[in-house]
VMD Tcl script that draws the C-alpha trace (Angstrom):
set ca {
  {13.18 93.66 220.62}
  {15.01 97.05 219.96}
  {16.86 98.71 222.00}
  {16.79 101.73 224.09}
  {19.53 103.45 223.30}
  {18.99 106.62 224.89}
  {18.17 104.41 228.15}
  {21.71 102.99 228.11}
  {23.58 106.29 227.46}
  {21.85 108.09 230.71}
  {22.86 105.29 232.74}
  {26.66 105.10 231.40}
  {27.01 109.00 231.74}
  {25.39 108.64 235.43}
  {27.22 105.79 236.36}
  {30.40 107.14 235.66}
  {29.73 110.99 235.68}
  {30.81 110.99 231.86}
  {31.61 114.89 230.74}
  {31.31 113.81 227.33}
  {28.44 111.47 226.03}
  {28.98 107.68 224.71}
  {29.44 107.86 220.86}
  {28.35 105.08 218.84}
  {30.33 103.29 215.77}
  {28.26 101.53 213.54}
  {30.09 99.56 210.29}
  {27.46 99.57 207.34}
  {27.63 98.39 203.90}
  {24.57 100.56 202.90}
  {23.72 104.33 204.45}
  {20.87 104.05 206.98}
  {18.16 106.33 205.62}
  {17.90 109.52 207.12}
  {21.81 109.68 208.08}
  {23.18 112.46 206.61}
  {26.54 112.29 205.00}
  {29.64 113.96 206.89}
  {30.01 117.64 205.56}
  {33.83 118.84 205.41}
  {37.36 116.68 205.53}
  {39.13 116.03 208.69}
  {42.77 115.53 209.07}
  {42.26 112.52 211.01}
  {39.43 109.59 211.23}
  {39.52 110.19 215.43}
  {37.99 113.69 214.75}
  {34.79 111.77 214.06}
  {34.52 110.34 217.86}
  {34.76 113.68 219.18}
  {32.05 115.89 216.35}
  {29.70 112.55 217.04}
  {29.05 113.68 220.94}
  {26.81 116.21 218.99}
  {26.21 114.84 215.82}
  {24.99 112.23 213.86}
  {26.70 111.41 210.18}
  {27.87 108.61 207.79}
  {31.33 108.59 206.43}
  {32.43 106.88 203.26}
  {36.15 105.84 202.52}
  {36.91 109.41 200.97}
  {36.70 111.16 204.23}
  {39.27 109.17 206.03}
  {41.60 109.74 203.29}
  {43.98 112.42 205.08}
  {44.55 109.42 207.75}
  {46.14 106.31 206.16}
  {46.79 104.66 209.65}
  {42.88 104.95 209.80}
  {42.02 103.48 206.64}
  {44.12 100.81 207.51}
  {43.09 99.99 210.52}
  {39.35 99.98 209.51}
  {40.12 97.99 206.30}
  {38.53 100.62 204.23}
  {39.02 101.30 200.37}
  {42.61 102.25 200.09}
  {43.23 104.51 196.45}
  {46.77 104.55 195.51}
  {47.09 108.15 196.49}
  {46.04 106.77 200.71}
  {48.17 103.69 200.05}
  {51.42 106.10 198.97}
  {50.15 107.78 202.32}
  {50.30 105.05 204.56}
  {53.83 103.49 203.05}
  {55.49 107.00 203.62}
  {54.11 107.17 207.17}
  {55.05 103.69 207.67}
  {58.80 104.50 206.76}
  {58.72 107.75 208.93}
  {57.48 105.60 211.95}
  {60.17 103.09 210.95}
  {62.48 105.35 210.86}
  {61.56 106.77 214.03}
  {61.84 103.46 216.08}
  {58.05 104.40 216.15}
  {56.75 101.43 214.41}
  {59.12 98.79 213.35}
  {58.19 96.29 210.62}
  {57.72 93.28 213.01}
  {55.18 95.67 215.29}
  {52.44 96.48 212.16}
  {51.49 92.61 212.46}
  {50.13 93.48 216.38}
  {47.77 96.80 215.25}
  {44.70 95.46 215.71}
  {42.39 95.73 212.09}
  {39.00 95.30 211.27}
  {38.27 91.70 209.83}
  {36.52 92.80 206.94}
  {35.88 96.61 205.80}
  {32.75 98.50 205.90}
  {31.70 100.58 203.06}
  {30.27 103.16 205.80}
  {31.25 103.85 208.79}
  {28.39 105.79 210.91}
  {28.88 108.31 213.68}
  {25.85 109.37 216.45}
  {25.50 110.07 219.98}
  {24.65 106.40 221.62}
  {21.65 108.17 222.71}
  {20.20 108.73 219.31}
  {21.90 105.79 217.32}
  {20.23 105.32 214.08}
  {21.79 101.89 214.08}
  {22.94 99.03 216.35}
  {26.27 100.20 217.07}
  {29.40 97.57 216.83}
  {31.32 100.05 219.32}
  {30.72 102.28 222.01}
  {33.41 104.94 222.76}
  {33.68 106.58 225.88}
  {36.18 109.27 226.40}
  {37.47 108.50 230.31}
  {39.59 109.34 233.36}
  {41.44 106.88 235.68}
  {38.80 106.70 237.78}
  {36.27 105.73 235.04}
  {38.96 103.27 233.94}
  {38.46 101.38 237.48}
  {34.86 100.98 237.49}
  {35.22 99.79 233.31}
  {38.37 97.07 233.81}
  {35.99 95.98 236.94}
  {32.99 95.77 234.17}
  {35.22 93.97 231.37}
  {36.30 91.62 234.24}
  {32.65 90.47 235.33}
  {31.33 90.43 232.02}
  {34.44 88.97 230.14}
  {36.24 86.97 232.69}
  {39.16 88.71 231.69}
  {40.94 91.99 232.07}
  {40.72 94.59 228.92}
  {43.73 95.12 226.99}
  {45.57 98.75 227.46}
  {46.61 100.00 223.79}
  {49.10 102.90 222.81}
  {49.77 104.05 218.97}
  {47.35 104.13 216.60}
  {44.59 105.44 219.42}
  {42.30 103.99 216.09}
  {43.33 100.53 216.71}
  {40.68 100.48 219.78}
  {37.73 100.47 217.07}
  {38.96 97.04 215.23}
  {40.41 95.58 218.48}
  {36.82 95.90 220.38}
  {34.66 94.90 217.18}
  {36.90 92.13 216.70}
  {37.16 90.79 219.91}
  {33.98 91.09 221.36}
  {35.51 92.81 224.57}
  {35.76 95.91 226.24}
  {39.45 97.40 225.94}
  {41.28 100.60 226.74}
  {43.55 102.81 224.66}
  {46.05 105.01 226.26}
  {45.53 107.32 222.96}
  {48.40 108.34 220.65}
  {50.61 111.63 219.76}
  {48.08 111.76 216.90}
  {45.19 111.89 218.10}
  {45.76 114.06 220.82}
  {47.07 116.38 218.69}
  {43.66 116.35 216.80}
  {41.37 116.48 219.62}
  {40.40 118.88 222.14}
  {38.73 116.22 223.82}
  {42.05 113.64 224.86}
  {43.14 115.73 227.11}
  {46.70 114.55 228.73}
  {44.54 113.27 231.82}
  {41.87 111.71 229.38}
  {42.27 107.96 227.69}
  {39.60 106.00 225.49}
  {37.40 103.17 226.17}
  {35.70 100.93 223.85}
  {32.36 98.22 224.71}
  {31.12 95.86 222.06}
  {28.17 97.15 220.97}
  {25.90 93.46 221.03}
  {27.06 93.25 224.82}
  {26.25 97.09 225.83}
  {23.21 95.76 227.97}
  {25.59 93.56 229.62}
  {28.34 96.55 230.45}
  {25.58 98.89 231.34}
  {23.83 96.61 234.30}
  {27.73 95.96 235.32}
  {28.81 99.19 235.51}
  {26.25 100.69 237.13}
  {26.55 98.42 240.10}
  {30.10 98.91 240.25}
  {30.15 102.82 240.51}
  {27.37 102.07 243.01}
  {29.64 99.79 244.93}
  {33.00 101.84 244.49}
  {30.85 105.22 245.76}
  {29.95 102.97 248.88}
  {33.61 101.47 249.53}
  {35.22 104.45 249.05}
  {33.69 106.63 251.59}
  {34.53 102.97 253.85}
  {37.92 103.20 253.29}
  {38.10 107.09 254.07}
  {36.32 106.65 257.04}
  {38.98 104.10 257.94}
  {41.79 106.34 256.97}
  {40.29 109.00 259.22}
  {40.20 106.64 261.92}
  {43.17 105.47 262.23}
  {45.16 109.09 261.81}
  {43.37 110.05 265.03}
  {44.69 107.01 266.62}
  {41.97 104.52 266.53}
  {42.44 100.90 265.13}
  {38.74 100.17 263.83}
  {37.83 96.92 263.18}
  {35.87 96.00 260.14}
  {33.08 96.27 261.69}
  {33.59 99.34 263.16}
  {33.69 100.93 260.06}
  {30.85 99.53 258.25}
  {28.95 100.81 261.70}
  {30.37 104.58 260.94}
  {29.10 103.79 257.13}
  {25.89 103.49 258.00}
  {25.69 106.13 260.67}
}
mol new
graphics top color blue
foreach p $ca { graphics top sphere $p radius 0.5 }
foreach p [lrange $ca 0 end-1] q [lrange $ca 1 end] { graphics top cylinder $p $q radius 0.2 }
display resetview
């Protein structure tokens, strides 16, 4: 039974009034006919989340190559000239305090590399994505931790440096996880904002997030305006009961 993609990314972006749309990440060991390769070289691997909001491409090894942390953390085909790359960095992070040798065991990596990596708008996914990337505030957060809890029967990870290290970590695991970003990434794009984080669902359990979420932003919509009726209550000097409140709700 396929899936309706498009579906699923008008209910996300209602649910949680998304200002940017879901982006799909789809690992493929052949290009999907019709996908278009990615035109140009970006400095870094993220810039690919944020052009895919608009755009649908593939990307082969070669276009990651200006981001070694990247490469690495998607187990793609690392030249010598990428793996000189990622040592240096490695020793500038190290040298830093940044990333000590005992940390690089803990950044999450893809178990096995794709020789493609494509990019779309969820809405128009040419393939079954592995990972859905949603660029969020706090309040999003809320309403996605409450989504990973009910679905997973856990609470998602939060991640710092490499913000790239969300992609592996969510394929891998099968769970939805959050990534606080990193100096990298928001200095490459526009789109992490200082007030903006990332958030990652498995692709095979979208369905599962989508039904999930939705009723959670319906609930949280409903709860808050309970609890700032309350507030308002009780500043002019009342002391509502329960009751009394879920009777100004529905008023």
């Amino acid at each position: 039974m396929s899936v309706d993609f498009a579906r699923l990314s008008a209910a996300l972006t209602e649910a949680l009034s998304l200002s940017r749309p879901p982006v799909a990440v789809c690992f493929a060991h052949e290009l999907a006919p019709g996908v278009a390769p990615y035109a140009g070289q970006p400095p870094a691997g993220c810039v690919f989340w944020q052009e895919a909001a608009t755009a649908t491409f593939a990307t082969a090894p070669a276009h990651h190559a200006l981001c070694s942390i990247g490469v690495y953390t998607h187990r793609l085909e690392m030249p010598a000239p990428v793996e000189r790359d990622l040592q240096d960095a490695l020793k500038v992070f190290g040298d830093l305090g940044y990333v000590r040798p005992e940390d690089l065991a803990a950044i999450p990596t893809l178990r096995s590399g794709p020789r493609y990596v494509v990019y779309a708008p969820l809405a128009s996914a040419p393939l079954n994505p592995d990972v859905v990337l949603l660029f969020v505030q706090a309040a999003q957060t809320l309403i996605l931790s409450e989504a990973t809890q009910q679905v997973e029967g856990g609470f998602p990870p939060a991640l710092g440096r490499p913000a790239c290290a969300i992609v592996p970590q969510a394929a891998n695991s099968g769970r939805g996880a959050l990534s606080l970003g990193c100096c990298g990434a928001r200095a490459y794009l526009d789109a992490l904002t200082d007030d903006v984080a990332l958030f990652a669902l498995p692709g095979p359990k979208l369905e599962a997030y989508v039904e999930r979420i939705a009723a959670l932003a319906r609930a949280n919509a409903t709860l808050t305006r309970f609890h700032r009726l309350r507030r308002e209550a009780v500043a002019s000097g009342a002391m509502p009961t329960v009751a009394d409140s879920l009777a100004a709700l529905s008023r």
